[in-house]
Phi, psi and omega in degrees: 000116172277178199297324192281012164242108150329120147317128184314146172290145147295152192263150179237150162302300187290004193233027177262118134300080180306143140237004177268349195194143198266020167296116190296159188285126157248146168286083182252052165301292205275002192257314171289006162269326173270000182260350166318116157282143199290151187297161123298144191299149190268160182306286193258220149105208187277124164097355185282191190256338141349258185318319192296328197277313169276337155317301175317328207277340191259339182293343219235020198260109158234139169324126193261010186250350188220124182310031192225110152333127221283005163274325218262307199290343196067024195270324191295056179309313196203147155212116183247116193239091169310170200289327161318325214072028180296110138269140200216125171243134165250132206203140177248189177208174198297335177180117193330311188256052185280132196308355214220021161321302184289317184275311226271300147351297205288307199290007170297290153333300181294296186305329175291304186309338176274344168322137179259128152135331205292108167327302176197181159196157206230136180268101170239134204237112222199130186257332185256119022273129156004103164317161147213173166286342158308345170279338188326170190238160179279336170275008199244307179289336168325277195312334185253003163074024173279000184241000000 
């Protein structure tokens, strides 16, 4: 840029043209951004109090052949609590001819459904990926003498 060209004016707020109100323009920008009240917290997604409530309500589930709650256990892969108030746990279990295959769904299903606020919950019950003891949590191995 040579020297002999003026630079363009800067736009100022106060040289801004209203045409709905003959009030002059202030820099009130940032005061309606600080008088904003904060959303309400959504019902569900990650991290709501929801989910943190039914993740407890699966802490209070145990495995009848090994003494660890079945969240503790990695038997839990996802909880998912949506803004309806839905929940949907995807959960494996230790092995396809595991004795409590047919019951352990269910009573999963009933203890989520009982989480107060919770709407329905739906059980997808899914072997691949594998259990191993590496989903395990460090207190699940602690508690089993693996650490």
């Amino acid at each position: 840029m040579d020297s002999s060209t003026e630079k363009p004016p800067r736009a100022r707020v106060e040289d801004a043209i209203d045409t709905d109100t003959d009030a002059p323009r202030t820099r009130d920008y940032l005061d309606g951004f600080l008088a904003a009240k904060p959303a309400a917290d959504a019902v569900g997604g990650d991290g709501s109090a929801l989910q943190a409530a039914v993740i407890e309500a699966l802490r209070e589930i145990y495995d009848p052949e090994i003494p660890v709650n079945i969240y503790d256990l990695g038997l839990i892969y996802g909880v998912e609590v949506d803004d309806n108030a839905d929940a949907t746990i995807t959960m494996t279990l230790t092995t396809p001819h595991c004795p409590v295959a047919e019951t352990m769904p269910g009573e999963v299903e009933m203890r989520v459904t009982s989480v107060p606020g919770i709407r329905d919950a739906e059980v997808v019950l899914v072997w691949e990926p594998a259990w191993g003891p590496h989903k395990m949590s460090d207190e699940a191995r602690l508690e089993l003498g693996m650490l």
